[in-house]
HTML snippet that shows the backbone in 3Dmol.js (N, CA, C, O; Angstrom):
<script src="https://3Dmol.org/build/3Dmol-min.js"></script>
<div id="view" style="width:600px;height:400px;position:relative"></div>
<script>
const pdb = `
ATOM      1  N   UNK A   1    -105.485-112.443  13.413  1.00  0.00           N
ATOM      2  CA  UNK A   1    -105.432-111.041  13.072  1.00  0.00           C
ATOM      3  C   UNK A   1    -103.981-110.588  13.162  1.00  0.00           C
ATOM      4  O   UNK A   1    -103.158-110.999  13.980  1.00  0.00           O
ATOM      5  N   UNK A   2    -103.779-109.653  12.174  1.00  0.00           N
ATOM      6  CA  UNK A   2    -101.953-109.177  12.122  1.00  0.00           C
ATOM      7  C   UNK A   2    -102.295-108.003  13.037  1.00  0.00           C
ATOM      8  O   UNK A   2    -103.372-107.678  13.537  1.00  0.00           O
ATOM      9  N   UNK A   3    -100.912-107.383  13.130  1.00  0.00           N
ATOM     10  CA  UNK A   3    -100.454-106.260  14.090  1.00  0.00           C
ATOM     11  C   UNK A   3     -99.410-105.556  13.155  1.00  0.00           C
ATOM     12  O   UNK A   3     -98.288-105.868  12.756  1.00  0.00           O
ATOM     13  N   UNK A   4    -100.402-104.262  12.932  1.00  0.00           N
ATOM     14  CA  UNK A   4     -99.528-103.840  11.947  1.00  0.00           C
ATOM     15  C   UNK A   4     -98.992-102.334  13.275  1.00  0.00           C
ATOM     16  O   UNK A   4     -99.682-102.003  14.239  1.00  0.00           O
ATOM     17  N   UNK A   5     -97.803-101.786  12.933  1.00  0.00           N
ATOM     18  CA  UNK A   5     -97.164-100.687  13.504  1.00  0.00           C
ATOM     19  C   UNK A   5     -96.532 -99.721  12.461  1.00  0.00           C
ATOM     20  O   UNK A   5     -95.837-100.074  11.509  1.00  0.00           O
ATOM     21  N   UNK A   6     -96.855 -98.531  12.765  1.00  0.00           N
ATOM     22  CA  UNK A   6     -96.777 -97.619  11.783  1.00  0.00           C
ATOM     23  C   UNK A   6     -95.923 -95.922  12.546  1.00  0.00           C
ATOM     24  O   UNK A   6     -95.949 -95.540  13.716  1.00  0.00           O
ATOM     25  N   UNK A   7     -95.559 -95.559  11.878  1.00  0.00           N
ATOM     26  CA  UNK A   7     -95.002 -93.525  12.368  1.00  0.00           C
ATOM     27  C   UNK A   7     -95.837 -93.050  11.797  1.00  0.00           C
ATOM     28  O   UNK A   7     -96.022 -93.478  10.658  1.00  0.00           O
ATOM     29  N   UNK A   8     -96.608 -92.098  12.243  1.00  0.00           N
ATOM     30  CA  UNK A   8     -97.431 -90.827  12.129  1.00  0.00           C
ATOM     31  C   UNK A   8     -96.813 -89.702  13.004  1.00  0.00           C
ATOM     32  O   UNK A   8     -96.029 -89.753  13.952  1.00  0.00           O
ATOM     33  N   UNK A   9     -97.543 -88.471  12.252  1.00  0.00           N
ATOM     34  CA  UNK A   9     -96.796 -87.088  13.027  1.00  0.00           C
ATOM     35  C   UNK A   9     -98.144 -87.491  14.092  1.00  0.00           C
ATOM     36  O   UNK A   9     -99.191 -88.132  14.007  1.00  0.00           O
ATOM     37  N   UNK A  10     -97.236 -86.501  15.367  1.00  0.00           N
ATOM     38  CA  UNK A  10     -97.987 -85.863  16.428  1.00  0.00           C
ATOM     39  C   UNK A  10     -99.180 -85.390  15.820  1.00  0.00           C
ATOM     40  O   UNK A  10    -100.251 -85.995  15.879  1.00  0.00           O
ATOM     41  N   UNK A  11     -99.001 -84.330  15.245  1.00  0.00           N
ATOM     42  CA  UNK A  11    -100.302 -83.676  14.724  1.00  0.00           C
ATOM     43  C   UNK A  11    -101.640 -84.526  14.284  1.00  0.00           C
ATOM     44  O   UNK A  11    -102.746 -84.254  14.752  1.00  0.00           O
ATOM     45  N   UNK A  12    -101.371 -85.853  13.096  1.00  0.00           N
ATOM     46  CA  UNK A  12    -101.905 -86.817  12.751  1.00  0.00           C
ATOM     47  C   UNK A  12    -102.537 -87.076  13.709  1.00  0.00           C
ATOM     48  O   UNK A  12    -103.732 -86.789  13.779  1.00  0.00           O
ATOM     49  N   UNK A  13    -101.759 -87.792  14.848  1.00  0.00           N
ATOM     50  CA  UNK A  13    -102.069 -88.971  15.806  1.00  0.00           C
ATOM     51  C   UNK A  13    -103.358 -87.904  17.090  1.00  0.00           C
ATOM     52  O   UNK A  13    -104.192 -88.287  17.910  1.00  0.00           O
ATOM     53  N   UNK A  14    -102.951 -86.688  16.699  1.00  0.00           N
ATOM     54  CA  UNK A  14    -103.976 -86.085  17.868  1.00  0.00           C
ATOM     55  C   UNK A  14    -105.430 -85.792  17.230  1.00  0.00           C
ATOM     56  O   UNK A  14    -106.495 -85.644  17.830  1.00  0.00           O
ATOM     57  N   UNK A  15    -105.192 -85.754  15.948  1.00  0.00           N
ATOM     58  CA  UNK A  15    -106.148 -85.107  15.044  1.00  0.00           C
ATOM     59  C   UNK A  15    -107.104 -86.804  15.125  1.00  0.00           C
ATOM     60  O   UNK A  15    -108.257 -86.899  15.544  1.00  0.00           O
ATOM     61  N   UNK A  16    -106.475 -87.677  14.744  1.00  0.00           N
ATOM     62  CA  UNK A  16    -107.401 -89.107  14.776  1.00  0.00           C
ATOM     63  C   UNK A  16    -107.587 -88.985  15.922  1.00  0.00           C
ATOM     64  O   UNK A  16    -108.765 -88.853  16.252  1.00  0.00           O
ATOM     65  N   UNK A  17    -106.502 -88.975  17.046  1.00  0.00           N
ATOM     66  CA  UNK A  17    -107.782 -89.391  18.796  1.00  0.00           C
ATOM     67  C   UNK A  17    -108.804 -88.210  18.810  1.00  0.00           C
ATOM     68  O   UNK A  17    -109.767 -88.569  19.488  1.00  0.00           O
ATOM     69  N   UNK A  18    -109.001 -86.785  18.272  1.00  0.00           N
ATOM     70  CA  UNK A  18    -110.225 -86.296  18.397  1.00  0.00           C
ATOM     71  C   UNK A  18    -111.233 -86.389  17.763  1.00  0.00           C
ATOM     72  O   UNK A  18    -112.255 -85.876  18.218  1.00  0.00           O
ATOM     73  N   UNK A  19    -111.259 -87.187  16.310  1.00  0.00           N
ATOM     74  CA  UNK A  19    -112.152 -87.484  15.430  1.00  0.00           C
ATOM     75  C   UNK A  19    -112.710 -88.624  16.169  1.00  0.00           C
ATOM     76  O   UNK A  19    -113.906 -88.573  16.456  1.00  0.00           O
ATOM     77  N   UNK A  20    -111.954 -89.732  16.547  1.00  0.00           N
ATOM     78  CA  UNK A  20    -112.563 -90.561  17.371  1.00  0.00           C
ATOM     79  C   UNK A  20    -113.160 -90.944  18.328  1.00  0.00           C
ATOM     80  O   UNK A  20    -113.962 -91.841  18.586  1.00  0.00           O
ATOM     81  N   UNK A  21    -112.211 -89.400  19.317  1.00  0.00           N
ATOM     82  CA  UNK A  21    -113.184 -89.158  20.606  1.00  0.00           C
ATOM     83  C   UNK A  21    -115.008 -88.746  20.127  1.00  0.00           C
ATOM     84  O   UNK A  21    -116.001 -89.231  20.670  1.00  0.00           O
ATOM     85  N   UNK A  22    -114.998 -87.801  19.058  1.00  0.00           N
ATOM     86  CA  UNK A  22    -116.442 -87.495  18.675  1.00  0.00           C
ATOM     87  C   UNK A  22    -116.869 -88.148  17.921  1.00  0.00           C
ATOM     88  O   UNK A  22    -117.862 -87.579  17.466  1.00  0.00           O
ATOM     89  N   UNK A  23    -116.696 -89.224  17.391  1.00  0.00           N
ATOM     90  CA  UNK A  23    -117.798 -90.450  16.788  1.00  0.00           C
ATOM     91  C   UNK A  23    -117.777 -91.593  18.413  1.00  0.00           C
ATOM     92  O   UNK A  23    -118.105 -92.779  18.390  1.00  0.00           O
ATOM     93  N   UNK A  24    -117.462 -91.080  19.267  1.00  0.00           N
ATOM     94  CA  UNK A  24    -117.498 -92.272  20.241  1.00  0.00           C
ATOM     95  C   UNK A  24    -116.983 -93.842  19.826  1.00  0.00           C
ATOM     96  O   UNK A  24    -117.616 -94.864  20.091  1.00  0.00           O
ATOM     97  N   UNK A  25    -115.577 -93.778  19.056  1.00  0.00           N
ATOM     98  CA  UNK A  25    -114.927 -95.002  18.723  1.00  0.00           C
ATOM     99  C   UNK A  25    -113.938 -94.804  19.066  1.00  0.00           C
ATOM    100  O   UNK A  25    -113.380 -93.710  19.154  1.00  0.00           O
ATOM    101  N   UNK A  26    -113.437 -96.108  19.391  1.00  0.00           N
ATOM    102  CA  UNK A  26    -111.784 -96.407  19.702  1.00  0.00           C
ATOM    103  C   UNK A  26    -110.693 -95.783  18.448  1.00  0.00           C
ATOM    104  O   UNK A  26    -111.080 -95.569  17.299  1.00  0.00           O
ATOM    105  N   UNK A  27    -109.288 -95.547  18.918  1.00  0.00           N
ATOM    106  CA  UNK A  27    -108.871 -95.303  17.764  1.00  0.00           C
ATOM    107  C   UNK A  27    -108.296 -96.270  16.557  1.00  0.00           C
ATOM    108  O   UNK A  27    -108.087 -96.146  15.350  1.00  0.00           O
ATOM    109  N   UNK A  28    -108.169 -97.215  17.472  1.00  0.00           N
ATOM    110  CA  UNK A  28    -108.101 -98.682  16.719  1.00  0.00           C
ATOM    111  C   UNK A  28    -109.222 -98.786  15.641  1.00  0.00           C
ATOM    112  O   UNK A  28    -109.013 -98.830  14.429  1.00  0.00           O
ATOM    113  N   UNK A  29    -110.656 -98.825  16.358  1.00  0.00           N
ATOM    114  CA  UNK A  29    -111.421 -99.044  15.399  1.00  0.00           C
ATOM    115  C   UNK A  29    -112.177 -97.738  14.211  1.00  0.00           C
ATOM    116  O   UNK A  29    -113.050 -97.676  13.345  1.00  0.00           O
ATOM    117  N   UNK A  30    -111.338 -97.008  14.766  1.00  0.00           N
ATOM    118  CA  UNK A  30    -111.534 -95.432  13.863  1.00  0.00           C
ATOM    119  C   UNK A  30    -109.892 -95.857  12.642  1.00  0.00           C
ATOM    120  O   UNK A  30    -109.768 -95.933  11.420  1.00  0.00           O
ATOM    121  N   UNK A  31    -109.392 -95.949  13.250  1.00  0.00           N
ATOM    122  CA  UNK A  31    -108.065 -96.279  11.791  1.00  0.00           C
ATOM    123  C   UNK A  31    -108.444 -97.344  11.062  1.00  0.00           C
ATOM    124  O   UNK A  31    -108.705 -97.094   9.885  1.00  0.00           O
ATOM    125  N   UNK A  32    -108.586 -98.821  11.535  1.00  0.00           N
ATOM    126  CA  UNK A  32    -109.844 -99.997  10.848  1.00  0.00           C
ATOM    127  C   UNK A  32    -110.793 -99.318  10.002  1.00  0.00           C
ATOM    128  O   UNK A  32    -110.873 -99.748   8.852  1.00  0.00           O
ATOM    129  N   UNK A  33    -111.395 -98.524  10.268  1.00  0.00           N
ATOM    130  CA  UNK A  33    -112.491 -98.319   9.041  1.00  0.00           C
ATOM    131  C   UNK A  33    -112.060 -97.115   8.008  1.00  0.00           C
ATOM    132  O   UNK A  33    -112.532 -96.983   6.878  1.00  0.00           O
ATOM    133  N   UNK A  34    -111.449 -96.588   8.380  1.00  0.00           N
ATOM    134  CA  UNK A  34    -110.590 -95.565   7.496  1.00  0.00           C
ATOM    135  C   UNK A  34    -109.852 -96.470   6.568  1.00  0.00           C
ATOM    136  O   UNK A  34    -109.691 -96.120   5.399  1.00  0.00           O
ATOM    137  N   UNK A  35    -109.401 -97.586   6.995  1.00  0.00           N
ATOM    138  CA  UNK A  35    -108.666 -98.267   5.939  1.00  0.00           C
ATOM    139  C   UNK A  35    -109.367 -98.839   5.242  1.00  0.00           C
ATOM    140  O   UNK A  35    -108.948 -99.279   4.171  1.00  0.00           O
ATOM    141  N   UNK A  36    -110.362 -98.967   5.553  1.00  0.00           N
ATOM    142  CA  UNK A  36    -111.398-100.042   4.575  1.00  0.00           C
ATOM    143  C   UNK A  36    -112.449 -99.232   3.876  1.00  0.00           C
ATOM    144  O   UNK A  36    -113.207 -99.688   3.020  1.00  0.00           O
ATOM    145  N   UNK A  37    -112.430 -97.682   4.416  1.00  0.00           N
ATOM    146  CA  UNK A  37    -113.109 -96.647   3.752  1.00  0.00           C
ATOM    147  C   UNK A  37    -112.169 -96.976   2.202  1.00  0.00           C
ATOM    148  O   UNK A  37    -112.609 -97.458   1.159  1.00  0.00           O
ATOM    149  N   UNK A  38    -111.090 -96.627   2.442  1.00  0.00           N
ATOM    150  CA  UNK A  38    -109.763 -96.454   1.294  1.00  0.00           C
ATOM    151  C   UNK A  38    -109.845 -97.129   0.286  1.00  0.00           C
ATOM    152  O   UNK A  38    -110.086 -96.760  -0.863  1.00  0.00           O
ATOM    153  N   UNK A  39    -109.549 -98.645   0.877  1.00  0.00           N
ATOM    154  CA  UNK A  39    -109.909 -99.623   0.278  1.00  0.00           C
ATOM    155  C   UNK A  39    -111.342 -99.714  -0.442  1.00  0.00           C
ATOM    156  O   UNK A  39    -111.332-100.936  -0.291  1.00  0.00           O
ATOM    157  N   UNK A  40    -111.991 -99.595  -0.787  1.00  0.00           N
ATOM    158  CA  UNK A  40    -113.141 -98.955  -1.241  1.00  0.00           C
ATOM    159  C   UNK A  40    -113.123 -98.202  -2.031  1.00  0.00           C
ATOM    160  O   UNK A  40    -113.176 -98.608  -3.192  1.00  0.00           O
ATOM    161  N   UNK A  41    -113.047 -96.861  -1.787  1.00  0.00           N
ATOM    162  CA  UNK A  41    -112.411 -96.407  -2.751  1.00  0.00           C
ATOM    163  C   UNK A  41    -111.612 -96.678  -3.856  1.00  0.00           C
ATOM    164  O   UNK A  41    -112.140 -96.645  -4.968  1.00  0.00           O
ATOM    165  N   UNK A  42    -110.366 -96.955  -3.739  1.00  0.00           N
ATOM    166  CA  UNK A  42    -109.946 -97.781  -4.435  1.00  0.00           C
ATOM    167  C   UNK A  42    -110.374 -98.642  -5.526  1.00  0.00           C
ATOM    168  O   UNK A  42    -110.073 -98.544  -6.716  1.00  0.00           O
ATOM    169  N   UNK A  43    -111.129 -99.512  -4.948  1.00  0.00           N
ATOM    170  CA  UNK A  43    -111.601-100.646  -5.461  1.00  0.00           C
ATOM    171  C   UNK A  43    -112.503 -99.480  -6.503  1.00  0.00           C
ATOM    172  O   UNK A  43    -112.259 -99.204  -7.678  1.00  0.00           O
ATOM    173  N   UNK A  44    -113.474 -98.998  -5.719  1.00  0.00           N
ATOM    174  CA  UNK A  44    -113.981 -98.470  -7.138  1.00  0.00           C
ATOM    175  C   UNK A  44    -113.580 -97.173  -8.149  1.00  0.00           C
ATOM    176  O   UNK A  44    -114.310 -96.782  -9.060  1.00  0.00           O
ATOM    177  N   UNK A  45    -112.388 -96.642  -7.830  1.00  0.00           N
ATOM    178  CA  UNK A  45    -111.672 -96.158  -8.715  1.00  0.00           C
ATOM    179  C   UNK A  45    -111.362 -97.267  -9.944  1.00  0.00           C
ATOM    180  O   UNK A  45    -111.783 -96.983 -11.065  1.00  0.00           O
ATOM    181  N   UNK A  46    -110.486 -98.775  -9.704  1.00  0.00           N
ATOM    182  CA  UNK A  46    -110.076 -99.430 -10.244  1.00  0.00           C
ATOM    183  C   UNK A  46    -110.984 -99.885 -10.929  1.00  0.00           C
ATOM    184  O   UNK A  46    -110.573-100.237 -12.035  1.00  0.00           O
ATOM    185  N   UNK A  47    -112.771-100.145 -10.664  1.00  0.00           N
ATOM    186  CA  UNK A  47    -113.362-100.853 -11.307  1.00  0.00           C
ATOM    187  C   UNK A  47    -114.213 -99.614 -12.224  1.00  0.00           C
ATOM    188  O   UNK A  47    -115.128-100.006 -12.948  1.00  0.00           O
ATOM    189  N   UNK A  48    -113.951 -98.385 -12.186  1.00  0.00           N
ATOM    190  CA  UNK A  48    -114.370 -97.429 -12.818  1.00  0.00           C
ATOM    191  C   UNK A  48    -113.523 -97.295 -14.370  1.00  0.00           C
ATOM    192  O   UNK A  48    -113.955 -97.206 -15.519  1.00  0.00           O
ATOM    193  N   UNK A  49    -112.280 -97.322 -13.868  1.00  0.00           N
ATOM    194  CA  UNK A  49    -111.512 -97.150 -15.515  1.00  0.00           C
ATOM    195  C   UNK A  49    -111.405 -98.835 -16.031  1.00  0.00           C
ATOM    196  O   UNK A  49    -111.373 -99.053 -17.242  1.00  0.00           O
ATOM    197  N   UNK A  50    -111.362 -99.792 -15.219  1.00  0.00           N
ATOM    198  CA  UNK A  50    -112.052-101.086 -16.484  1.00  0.00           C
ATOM    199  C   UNK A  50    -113.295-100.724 -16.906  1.00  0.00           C
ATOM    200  O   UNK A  50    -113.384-100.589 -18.126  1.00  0.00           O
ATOM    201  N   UNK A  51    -114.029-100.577 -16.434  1.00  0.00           N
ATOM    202  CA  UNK A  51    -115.482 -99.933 -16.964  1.00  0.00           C
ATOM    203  C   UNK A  51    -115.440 -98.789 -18.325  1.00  0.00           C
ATOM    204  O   UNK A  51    -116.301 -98.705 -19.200  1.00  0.00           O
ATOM    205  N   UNK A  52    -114.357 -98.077 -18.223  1.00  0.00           N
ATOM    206  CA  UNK A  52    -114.129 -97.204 -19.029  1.00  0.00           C
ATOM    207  C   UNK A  52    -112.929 -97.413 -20.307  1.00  0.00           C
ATOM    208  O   UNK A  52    -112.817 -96.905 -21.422  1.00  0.00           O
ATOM    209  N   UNK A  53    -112.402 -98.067 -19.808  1.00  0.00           N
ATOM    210  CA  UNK A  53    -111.566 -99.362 -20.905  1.00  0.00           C
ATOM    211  C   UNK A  53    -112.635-100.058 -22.077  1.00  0.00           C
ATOM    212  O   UNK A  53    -112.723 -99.926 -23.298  1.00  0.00           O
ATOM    213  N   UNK A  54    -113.352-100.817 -21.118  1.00  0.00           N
ATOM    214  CA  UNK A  54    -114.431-102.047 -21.847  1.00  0.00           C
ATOM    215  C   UNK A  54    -115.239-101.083 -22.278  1.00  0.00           C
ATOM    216  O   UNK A  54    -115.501-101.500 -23.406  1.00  0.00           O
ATOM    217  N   UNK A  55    -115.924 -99.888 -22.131  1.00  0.00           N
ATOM    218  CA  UNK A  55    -116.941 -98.758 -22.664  1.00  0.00           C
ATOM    219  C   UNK A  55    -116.385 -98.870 -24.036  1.00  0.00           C
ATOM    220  O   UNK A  55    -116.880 -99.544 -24.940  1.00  0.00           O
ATOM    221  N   UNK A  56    -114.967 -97.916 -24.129  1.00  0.00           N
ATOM    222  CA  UNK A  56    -114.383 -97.461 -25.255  1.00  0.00           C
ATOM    223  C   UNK A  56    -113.558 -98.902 -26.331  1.00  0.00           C
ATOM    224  O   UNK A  56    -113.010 -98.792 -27.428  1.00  0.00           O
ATOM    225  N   UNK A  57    -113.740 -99.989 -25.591  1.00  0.00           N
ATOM    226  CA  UNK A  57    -113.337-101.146 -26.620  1.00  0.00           C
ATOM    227  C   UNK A  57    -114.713-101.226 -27.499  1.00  0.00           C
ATOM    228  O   UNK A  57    -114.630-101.192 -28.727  1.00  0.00           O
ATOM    229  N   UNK A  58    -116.113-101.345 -26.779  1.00  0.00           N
ATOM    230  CA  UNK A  58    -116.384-101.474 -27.581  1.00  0.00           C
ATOM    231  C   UNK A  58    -117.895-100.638 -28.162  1.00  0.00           C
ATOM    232  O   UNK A  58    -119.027-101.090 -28.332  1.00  0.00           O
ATOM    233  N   UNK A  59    -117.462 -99.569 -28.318  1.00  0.00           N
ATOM    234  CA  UNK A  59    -117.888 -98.263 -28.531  1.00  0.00           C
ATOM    235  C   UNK A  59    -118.256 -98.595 -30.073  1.00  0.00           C
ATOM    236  O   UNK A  59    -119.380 -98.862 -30.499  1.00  0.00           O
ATOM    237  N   UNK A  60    -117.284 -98.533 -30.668  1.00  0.00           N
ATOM    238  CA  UNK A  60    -117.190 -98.904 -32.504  1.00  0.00           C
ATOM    239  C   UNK A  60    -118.676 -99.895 -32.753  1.00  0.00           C
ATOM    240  O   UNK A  60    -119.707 -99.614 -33.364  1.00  0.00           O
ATOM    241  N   UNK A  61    -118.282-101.127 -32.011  1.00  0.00           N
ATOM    242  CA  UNK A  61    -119.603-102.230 -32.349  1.00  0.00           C
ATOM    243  C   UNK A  61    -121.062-101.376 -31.806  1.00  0.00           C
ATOM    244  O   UNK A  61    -122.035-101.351 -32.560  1.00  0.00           O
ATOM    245  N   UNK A  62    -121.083-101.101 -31.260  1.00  0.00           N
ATOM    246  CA  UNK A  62    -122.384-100.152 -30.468  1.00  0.00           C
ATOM    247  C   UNK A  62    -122.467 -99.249 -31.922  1.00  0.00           C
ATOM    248  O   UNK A  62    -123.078 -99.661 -32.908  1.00  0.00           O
ATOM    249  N   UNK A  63    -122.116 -98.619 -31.899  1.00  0.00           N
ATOM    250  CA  UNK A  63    -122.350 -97.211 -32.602  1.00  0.00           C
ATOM    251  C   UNK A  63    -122.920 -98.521 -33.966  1.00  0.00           C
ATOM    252  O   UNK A  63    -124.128 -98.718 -34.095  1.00  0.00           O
ATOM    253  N   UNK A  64    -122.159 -99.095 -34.635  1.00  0.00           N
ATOM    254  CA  UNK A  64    -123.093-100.010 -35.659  1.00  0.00           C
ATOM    255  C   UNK A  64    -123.707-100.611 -35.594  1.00  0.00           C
ATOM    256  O   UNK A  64    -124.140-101.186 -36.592  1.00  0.00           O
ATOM    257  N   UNK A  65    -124.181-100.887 -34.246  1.00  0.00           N
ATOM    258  CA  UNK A  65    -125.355-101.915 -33.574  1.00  0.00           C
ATOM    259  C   UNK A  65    -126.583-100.947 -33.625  1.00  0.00           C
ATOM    260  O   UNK A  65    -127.789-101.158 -33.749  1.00  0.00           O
ATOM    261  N   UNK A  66    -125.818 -99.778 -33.480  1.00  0.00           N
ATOM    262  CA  UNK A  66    -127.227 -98.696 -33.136  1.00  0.00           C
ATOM    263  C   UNK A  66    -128.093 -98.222 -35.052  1.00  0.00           C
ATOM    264  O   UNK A  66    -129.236 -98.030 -35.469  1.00  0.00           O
ATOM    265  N   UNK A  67    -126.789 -98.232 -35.601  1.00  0.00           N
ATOM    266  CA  UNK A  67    -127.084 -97.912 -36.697  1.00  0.00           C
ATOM    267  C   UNK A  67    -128.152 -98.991 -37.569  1.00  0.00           C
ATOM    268  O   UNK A  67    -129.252 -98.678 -38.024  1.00  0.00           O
ATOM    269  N   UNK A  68    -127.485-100.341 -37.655  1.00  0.00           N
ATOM    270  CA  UNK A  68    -128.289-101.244 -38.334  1.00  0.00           C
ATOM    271  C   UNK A  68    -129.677-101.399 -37.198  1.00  0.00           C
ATOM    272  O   UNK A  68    -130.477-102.201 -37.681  1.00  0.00           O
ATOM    273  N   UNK A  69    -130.023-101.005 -36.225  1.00  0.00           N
ATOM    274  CA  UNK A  69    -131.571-101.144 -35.693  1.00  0.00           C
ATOM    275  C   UNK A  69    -132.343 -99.782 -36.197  1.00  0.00           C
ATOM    276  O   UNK A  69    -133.509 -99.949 -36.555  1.00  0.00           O
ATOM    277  N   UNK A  70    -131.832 -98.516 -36.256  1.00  0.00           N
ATOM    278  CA  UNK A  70    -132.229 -97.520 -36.631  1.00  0.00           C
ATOM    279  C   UNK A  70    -132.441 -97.934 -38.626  1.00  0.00           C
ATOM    280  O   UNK A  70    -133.305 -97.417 -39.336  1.00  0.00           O
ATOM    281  N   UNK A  71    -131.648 -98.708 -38.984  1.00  0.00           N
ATOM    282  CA  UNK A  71    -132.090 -99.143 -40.385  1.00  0.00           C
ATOM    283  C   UNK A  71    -133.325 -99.869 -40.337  1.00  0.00           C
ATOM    284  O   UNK A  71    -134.318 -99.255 -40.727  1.00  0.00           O
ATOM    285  N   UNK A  72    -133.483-101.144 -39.906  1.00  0.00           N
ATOM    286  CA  UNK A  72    -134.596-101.871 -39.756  1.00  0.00           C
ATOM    287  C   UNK A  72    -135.546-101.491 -39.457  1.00  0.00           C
ATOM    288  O   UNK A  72    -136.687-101.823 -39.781  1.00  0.00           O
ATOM    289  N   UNK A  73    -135.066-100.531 -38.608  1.00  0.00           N
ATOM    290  CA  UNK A  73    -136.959-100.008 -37.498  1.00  0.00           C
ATOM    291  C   UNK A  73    -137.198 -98.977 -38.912  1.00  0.00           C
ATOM    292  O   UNK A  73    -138.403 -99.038 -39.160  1.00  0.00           O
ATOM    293  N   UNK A  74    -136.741 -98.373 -39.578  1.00  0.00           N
ATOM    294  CA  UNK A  74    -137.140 -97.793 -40.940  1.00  0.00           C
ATOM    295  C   UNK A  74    -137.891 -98.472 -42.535  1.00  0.00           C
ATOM    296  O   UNK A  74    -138.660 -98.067 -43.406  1.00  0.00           O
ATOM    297  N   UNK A  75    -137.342 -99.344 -42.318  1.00  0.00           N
ATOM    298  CA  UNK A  75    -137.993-100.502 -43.372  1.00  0.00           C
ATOM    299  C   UNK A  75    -139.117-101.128 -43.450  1.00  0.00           C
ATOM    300  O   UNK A  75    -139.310-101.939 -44.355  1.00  0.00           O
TER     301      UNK A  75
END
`;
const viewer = $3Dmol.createViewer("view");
viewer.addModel(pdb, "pdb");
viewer.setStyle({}, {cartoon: {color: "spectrum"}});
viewer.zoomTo();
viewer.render();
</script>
């Protein structure tokens, strides 16, 4: 496991030991999951606009995929 060290304001650092004091967690393991909350986030921000990339690539073929079944189911 690494050891990471970081500056935060006063204000920060008091505001996390009381969030942590009232979930009954360490602040170690209250900053640990905040980061991996993030991370998360993240991740699905990032996998939201590929999603929305690959939607609009291939939007065009759909829309004529939809069209030639709406032909057939008519025939």
């Amino acid at each position: 496991m690494s050891l990471v060290t970081i500056r935060i304001s006063e204000e920060l650092i008091n505001k996390t030991n009381q969030i942590a004091r009232s979930l009954k967690v360490s602040r170690n393991e209250y900053i640990k999951k905040s980061i991996l909350t993030m991370n998360e986030s993240v991740n699905q921000q990032e996998l939201k606009i590929q999603l929305t990339k690959s939607s609009k690539l291939v939007r065009n073929n759909s829309m004529q995929v939809n069209k030639d079944f709406d032909e057939i189911e008519y025939e």
